[in-house]
C-alpha positions in Angstrom: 48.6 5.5 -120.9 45.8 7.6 -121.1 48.3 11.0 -120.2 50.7 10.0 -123.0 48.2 10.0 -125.5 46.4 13.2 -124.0 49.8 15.2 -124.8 50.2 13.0 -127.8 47.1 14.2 -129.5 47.9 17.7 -128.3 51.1 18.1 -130.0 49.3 16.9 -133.2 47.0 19.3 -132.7 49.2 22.1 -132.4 51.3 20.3 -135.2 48.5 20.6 -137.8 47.6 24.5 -136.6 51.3 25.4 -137.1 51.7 23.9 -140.5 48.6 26.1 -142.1 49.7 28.9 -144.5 53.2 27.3 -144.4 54.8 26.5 -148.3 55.7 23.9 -149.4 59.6 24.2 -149.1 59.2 24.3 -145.3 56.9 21.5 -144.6 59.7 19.4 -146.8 61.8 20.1 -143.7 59.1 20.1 -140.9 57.5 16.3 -141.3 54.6 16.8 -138.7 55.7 15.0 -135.4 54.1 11.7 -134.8 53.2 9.3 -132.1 56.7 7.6 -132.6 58.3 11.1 -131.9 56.7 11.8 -129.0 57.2 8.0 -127.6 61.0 8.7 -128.5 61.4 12.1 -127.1 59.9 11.0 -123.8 62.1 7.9 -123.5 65.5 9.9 -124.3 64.4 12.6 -121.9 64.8 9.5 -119.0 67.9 8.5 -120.3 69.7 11.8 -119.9 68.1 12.8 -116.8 69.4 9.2 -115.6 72.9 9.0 -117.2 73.7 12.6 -115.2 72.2 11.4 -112.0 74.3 8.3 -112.1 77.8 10.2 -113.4 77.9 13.2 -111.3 77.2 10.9 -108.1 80.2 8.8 -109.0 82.2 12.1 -109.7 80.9 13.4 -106.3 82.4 9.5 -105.1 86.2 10.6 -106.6 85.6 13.9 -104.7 85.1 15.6 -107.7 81.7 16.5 -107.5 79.8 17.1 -104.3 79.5 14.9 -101.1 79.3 11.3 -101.0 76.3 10.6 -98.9 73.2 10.3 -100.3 70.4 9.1 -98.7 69.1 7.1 -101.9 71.5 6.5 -103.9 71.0 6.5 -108.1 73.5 4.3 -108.9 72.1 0.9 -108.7 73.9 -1.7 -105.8 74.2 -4.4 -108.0 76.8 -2.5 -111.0 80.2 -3.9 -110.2 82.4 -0.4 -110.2 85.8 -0.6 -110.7 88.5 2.9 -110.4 91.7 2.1 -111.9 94.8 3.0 -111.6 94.2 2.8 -107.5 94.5 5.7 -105.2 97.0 7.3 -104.3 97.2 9.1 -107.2 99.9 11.9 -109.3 98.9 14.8 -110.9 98.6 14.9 -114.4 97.2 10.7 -113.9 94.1 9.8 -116.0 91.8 7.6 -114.2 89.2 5.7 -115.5 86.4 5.0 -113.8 83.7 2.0 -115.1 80.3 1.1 -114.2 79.5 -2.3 -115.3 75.5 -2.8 -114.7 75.7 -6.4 -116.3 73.7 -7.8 -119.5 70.8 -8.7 -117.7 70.7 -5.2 -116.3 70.4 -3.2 -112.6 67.4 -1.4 -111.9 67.5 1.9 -110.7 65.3 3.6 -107.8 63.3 5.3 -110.6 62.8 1.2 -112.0 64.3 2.2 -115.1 66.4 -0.5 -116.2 70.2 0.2 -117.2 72.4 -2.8 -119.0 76.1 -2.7 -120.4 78.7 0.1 -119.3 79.2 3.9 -118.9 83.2 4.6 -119.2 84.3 7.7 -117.1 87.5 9.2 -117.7 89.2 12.3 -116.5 93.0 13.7 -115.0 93.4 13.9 -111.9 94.5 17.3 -111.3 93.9 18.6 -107.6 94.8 21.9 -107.7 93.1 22.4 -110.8 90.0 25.3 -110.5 88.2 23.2 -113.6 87.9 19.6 -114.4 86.7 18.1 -117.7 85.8 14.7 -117.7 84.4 12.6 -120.7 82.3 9.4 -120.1 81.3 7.0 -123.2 78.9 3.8 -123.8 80.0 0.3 -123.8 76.9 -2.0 -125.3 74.3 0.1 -123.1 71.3 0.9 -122.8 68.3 2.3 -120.9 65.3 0.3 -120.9 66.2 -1.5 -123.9 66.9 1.6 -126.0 70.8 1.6 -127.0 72.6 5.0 -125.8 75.8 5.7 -127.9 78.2 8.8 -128.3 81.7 10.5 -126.0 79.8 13.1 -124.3 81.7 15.7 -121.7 81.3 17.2 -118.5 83.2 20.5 -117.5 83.0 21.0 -113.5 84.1 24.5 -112.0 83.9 26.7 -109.0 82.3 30.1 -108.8 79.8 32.3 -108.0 76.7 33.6 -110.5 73.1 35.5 -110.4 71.8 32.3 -108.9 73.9 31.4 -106.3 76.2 34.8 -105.2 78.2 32.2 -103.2 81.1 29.6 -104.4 79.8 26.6 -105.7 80.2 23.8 -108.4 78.7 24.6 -111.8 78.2 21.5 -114.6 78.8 21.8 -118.0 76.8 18.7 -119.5 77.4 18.2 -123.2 73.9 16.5 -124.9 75.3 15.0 -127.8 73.8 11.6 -127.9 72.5 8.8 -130.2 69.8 6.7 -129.4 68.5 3.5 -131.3 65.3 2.2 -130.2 63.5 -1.0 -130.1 62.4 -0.9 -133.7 66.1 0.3 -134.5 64.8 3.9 -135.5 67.7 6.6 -134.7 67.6 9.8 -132.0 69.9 11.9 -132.0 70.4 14.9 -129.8 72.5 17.9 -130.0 73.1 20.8 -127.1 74.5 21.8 -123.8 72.8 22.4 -120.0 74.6 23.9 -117.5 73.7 23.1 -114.0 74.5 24.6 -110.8 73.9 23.9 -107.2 72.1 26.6 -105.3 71.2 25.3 -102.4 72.4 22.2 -99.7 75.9 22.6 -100.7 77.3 22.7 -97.3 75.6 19.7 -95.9 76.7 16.1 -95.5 72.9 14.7 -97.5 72.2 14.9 -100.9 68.6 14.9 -100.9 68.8 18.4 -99.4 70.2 19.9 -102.8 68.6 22.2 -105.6 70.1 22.7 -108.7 69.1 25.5 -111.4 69.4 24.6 -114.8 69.9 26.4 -118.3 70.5 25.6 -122.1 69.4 24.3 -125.3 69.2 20.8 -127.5 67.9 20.2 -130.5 66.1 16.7 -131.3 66.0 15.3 -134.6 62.9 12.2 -134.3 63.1 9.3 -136.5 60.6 11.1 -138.5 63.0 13.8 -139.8 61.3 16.1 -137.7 63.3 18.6 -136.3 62.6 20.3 -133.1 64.4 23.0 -130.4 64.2 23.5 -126.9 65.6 26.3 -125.3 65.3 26.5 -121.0 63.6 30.0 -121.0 63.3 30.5 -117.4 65.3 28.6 -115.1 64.7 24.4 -114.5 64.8 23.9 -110.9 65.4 20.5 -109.6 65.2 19.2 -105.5 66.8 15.6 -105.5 64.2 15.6 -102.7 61.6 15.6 -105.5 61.1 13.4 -108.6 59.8 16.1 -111.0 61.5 19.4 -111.9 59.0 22.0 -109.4 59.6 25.6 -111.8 61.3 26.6 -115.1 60.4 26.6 -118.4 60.8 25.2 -121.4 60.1 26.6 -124.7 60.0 24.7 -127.9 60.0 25.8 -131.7 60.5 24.8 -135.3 62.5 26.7 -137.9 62.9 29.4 -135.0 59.1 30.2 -134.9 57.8 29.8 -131.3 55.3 26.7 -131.1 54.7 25.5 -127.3 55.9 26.5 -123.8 56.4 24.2 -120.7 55.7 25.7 -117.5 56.5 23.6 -114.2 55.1 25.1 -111.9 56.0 27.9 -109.0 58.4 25.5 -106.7 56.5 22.8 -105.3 56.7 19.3 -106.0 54.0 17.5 -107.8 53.5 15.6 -111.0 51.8 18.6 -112.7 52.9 21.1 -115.2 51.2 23.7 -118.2 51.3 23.3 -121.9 50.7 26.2 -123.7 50.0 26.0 -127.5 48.5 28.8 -129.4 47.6 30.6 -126.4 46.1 27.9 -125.1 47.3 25.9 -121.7 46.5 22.2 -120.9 47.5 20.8 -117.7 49.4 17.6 -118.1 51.1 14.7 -115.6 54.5 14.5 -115.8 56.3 11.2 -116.0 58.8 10.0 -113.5 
């Protein structure tokens, strides 16, 4: 694609400017990014986007989570799920929840294709005020890139500077490892919490917005290490495939190197990469 090389070349770019007047003991541990690290970064970015949509729906399907009406749902129809022990349930229980999307694979709405099994498990404790919940991989993968690693989700209840009301609030642990198609290694290390700020106390899911903050770091098969902290708030509408505000700012060795900026709200495929001073309008990916 012409867009993926566009931001391709542009990270080089700003690569190559960073670099100058650096010595030689920190390039040794800042490999300039290539077109394999972008390709990567972009295809893990699905995944975890992907993975949450699918999990917290299913918690919202335990009643864990948030209604249980969607009005596109991102779990694929043809995963075989399967809840065991049965309900009713006793306190203190731990209940394991699997979806199975098969070895030839189920698409989801996005198209992106998911194979093998995600394993949830959690204990069922009603009267709890938190729940943490840890899901893991079983031969899976995400169009064709294997997804490993026990990664955790806290859920709680309370109020915050962007939502004053009660609410849910997700803890989503990042750790990951991903091998791709050439059997080069990803691996991702961080936390986002998300919370719902709007569309809580309606019966649709394509009415909510959520507000997201955090930080990962991405170490690309090159060696090249980068870190992204959420600088001003993600906002995501389910009603909308693309974040619509928040920013994202990205460094190496703690020294700033790019901003992204999506926007004021609205949904569209457009957001502003700034390096050196300098912005570029790109197209986001779904």
């Amino acid at each position: 694609m012409r867009t993926k090389n566009f931001i391709v070349a542009l990270f080089s770019t700003f690569v190559l400017l960073m670099s100058c007047n650096k010595d030689e003991n920190e390039n040794l541990y800042a490999p300039e990014i290539t077109e394999d690290d972008m390709s990567a970064s972009v295809k893990t970015d699905a995944a975890v986007e992907d993975l949450s949509s699918v999990v917290l729906e299913q918690l919202g399907e335990l009643n864990l989570a948030a209604r249980t009406a969607p009005t596109e749902r991102q779990t694929p129809t043809c995963a075989v799920i399967s809840v065991s022990p049965q309900a009713p349930y006793t306190p203190g229980q731990i209940i394991t929840k699997t979806i199975n999307f098969g070895t030839t694979g189920c698409a989801m709405p996005n198209n992106n294709l998911l194979k093998g099994k995600i394993i949830i498990k959690f204990t069922y404790q009603p009267k709890a005020t938190s729940h943490t919940l840890t899901y893991s991989f079983e031969n899976f993968s995400h169009n064709d890139i294997k997804v490993e690693g026990t990664r955790t989700i806290t859920i709680t209840r309370g109020v915050s500077t962007a939502n004053p009301n009660d609410h849910l609030i997700f803890k989503i642990d990042l750790n990951l490892t991903v091998t791709l198609e050439n059997g080069k290694i990803l691996k991702i290390t961080g936390v986002k919490t998300r919370e719902i700020v709007e569309g809580q106390g309606t019966p649709e899911l394509s009415d909510n917005v959520y507000q997201i903050t955090g930080g990962w770091e991405t170490v690309f098969p090159s060696g090249t290490v980068r870190i992204a902290n959420i600088t001003s708030p993600l906002v995501v509408k389910l009603s909308c495939p693309h974040i619509v505000k928040g920013i994202i700012s990205y460094s190496k060795l703690d020294k700033p190197s790019a901003t992204l900026d999506f926007g004021n709200g609205e949904c569209n495929d457009k957001a502003t990469l700034t390096i050196n001073g300098v912005n570029y309008q790109i197209t986001l990916r779904k």
